[in-house]
N, C-alpha and C positions, 0 to 999 in steps of 0.2 A: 412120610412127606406130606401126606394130604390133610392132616388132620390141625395143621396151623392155617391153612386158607378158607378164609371167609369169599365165599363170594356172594355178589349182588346181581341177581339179572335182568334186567328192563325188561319189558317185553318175556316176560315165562312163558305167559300162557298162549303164546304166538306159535306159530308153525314151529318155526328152529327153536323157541325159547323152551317148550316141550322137550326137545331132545336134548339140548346144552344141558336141562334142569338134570334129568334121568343121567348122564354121562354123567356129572360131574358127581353125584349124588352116588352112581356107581363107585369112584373112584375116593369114595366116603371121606368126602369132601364137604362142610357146611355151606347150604345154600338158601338165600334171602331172596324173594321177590316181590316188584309190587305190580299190581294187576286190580284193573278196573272189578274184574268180576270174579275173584278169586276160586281156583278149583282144585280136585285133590291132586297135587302130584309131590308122591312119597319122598320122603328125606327133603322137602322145601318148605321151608317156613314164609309166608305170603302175607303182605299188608294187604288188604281192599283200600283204592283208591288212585290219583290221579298222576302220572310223572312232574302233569304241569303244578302238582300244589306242591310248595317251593314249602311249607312247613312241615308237612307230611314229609317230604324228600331229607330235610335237617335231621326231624326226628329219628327216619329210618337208620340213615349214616351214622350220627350218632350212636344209635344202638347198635345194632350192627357191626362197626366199623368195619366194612369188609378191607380185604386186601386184593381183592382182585375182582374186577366191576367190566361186565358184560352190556355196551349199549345194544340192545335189541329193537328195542321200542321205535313205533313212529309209523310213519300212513305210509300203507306199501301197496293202494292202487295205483299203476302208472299211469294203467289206459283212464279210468275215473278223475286221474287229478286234473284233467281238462275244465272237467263240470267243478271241482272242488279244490282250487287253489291256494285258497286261505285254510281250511283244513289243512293241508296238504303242507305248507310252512310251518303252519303250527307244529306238526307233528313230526317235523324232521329238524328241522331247523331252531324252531324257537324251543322245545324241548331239551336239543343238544344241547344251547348254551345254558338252559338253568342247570343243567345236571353239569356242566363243565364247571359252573360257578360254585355249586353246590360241592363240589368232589375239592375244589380248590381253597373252599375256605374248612370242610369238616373230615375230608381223609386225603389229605395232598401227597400222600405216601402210597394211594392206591395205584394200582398198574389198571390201565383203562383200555379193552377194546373194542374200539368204535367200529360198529358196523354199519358200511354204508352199503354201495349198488355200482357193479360195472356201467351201468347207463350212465354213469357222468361224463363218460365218455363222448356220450351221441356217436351219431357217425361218423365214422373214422374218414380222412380226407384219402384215403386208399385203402380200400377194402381187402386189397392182395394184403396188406400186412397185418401181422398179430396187434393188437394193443397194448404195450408197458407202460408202465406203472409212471414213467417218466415224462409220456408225451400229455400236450396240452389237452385241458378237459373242454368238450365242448355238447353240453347238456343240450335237448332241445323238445324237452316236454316239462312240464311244472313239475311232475315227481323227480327226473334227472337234474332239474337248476336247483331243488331245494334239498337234495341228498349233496352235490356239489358245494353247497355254501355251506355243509354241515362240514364237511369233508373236509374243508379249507379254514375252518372256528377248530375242531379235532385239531389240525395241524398246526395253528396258531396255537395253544391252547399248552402243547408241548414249546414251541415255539420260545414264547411269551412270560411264560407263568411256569415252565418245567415241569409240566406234569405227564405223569408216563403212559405217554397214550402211542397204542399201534391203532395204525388202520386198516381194516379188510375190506375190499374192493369184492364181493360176492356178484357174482353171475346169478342166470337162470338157475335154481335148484327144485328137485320136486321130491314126493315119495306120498309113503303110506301118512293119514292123516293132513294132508296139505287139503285147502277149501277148495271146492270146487267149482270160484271165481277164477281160478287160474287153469288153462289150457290144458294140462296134461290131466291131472282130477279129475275133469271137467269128462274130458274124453271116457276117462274110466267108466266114471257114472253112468254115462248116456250107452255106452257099450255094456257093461252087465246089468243095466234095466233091459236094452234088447234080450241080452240070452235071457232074462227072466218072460221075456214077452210081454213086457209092460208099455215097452213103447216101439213103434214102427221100425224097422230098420234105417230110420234117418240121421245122422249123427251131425248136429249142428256146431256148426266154426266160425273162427276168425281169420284172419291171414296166412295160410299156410305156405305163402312163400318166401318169408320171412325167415333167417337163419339164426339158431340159437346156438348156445353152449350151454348145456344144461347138465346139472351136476347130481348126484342123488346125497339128502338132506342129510344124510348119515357121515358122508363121506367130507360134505362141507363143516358140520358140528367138530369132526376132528382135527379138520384145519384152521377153526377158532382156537380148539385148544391148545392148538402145536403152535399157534401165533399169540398165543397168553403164554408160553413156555418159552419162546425160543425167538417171537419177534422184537424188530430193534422198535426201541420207542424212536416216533416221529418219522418213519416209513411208513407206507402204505404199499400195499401186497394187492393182488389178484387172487381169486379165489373161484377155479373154473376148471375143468378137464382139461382144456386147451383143445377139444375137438368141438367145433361149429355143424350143426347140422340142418336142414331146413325141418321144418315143421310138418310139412308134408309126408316128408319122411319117418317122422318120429309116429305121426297118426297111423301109416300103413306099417308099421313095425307092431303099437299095437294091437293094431284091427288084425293084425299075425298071428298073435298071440291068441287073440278069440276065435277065428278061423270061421267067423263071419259074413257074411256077404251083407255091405251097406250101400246105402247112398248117403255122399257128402254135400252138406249143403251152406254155403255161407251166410251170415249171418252182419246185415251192416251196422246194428248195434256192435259186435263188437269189435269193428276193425278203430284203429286211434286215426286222428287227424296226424300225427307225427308217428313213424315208425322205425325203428332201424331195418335193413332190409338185410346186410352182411354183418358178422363180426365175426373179429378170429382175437384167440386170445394168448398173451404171451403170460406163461404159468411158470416160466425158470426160474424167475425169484424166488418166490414162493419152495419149488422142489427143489432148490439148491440152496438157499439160505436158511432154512426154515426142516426141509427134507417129509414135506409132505405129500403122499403119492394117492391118489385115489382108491379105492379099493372096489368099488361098485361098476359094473358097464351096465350101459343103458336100459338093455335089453333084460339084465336084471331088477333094475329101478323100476321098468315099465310093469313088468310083473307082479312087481311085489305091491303096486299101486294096484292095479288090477285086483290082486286077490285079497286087499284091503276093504277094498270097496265091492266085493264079494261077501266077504266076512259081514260087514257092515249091518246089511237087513234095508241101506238103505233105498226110498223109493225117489228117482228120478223125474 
């Protein structure tokens, strides 16, 4: 079954593009990608160059023709897109539509999934309840308005023009190899440079009272796949544990794991002018349409980050 799909994935060489590449590649599947700064990753054939160049993009499909086309690509600082807002559209927004346009006029038979971001959400007008996939979107940082308006072109797009696009709505996700511009990494790093005794026992942060739903990257990758399989075109899904937990909590889980003694200190570079403070997530679509279960608990994810960035060498 695997050997008639071509797939294409924006964004490869990105955190999840990484893994989707190795999954699908497993599953000896051909796989195409284009990426700024092309690197080795086995069973993928890679262009060098830009999502935005609109004849690069012709050329690849053309060749190529995939049949199954992976959006990954796009600017995925939230707290940053304050300072960098026009970045920030480009790369979510204006992207989307060349690659929609692009997919409509040279492979309008490909199956497309677009991935965007639970933050289009904003904060929910009542925090007691889950989030579905049905209630109104209300963005309220420049990365959540311009995944939003990508999210809403996606839907047009099947809409309008019939092209067979699902959408994934992806929550917090982390793991082994995620940068360590993101919270959880982040933590890793600054905790085994202590065990190494490279830096003080001070472990610097951002908001930890802020409540997430954080997923381990592994377990999200195969709920893309199960939604290239099995999702309806022109729905849009959630892609989350469905358990919310504070941040505080996720850090002393684990500083657990190290068995540690730190001091926590915050940091006002990284707190956002806009933050969500609650979210709870409603995932039954998703597990009952779809039949995709998690298979990672946190405390496994948080580990396996840990002994990632153990393995690593690297210096904090």
């Amino acid at each position: 079954m695997t050997t008639q799909r071509r797939n294409l994935i924006t964004g490869i060489t990105g955190f999840a593009g990484r893994y989707l590449a190795r999954a699908l590649a497993a599953r000896g599947e051909a796989v195409w990608g284009i990426a700024r700064q092309p690197v080795a990753l086995p069973g993928a054939t890679l262009w060098a160059g830009d999502l935005g160049d609109t004849a690069l993009l012709a050329r690849l499909l053309q060749e190529a023709q995939p049949t199954h086309i992976y959006h990954l690509a796009g600017y995925t600082h939230a707290g940053r897109s304050f300072k960098e807002p026009e970045a920030t559209w480009h790369g979510n927004l204006t992207l989307t539509l060349r690659l929609l346009d692009a997919i409509a006029q040279y492979t309008p038979a490909a199956r497309l999934l677009w991935v965007g971001s639970g933050l289009v959400y904003g904060q929910p007008v009542d925090s007691s309840l889950p989030v579905h996939e049905e209630i109104a979107l209300r963005p309220d940082t420049p990365y959540a308005v311009s995944k939003a308006a990508a999210d809403l072109a996606a839907f047009a797009a099947w809409k309008a023009r019939g092209l067979a696009v699902v959408r994934a709505r992806p929550f917090n996700h982390t793991g082994p190899e995620q940068s360590p511009e993101f919270a959880i990494p982040s933590f890793a790093r600054q905790l085994v440079a202590i065990e190494r005794g490279e830096r003080p026992p001070v472990l610097e942060v951002g908001d930890l009272q802020t409540y997430r739903d954080i997923s381990d990257v592994r377990d999200v990758i195969d709920a893309y796949l199960a939604l290239m399989d099995r999702g309806q075109a022109g729905e849009a899904y959630n892609v989350a544990s469905g358990v919310s937990r504070s941040m505080r909590t996720i850090l002393d889980e684990m500083v657990a794991l190290t068995g540690l003694a730190i001091e926590v200190r915050t940091r006002a570079d990284l707190l956002r002018p806009s933050e969500q403070t609650m979210i709870q997530v409603d995932t039954q679509k998703i597990r009952n349409a779809i039949g995709w279960v998690p298979r990672f608990s946190l405390q496994q994810t948080l580990a396996d980050t840990l002994h990632a960035w153990r393995a690593s060498g690297d210096n904090a």
